[in-house]
C-alpha positions in Angstrom: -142.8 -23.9 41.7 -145.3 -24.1 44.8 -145.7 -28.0 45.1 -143.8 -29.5 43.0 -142.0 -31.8 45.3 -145.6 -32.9 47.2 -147.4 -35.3 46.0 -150.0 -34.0 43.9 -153.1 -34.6 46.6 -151.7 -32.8 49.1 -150.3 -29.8 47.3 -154.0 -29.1 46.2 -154.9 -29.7 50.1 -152.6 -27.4 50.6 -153.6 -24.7 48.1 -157.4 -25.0 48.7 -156.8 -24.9 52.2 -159.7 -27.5 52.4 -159.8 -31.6 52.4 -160.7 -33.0 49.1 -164.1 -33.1 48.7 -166.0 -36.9 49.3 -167.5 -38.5 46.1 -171.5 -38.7 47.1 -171.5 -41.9 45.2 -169.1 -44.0 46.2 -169.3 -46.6 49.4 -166.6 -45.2 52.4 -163.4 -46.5 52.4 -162.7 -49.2 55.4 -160.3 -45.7 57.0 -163.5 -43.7 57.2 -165.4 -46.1 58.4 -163.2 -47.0 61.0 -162.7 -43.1 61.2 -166.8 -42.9 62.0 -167.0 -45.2 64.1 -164.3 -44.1 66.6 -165.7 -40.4 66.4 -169.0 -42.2 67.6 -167.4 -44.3 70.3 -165.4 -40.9 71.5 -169.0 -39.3 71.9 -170.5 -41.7 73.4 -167.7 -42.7 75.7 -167.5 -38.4 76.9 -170.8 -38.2 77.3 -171.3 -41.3 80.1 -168.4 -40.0 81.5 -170.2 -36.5 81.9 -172.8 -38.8 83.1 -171.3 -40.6 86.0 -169.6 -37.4 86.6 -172.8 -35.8 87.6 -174.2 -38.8 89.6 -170.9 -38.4 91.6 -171.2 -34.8 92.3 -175.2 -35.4 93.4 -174.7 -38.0 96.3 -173.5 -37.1 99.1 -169.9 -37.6 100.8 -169.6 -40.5 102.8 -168.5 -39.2 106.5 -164.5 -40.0 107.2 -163.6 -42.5 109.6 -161.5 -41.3 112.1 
């Protein structure tokens, strides 16, 4: 009786233990789209942030004023 009160998509999630498959043929929804393009903005975004982090560590320490 293993799904039965799940909606039918996600109790064969569930039982696969894998997403349901994308359709090859078919134009991505506006979700994955969306989904894309933030993945791309969170790479991009991490790696000028290991960028800047770098350039930070290379110059050298401004001497305190005392």
């Amino acid at each position: 009786m293993r799904g039965h009160d799940v909606k039918r998509c996600l109790s064969l999630c569930a039982i696969s233990g894998k997403a349901l498959p994308m359709d090859e043929d078919r134009p991505p929804t506006r979700d994955e789209r969306l989904a894309a393009k933030l993945r791309e903005n969170l790479r991009r975004r991490k790696t000028q942030a290991r960028a800047i982090e770098r350039r930070d560590d290379s110059l050298p320490k401004a001497p305190e004023r005392g």
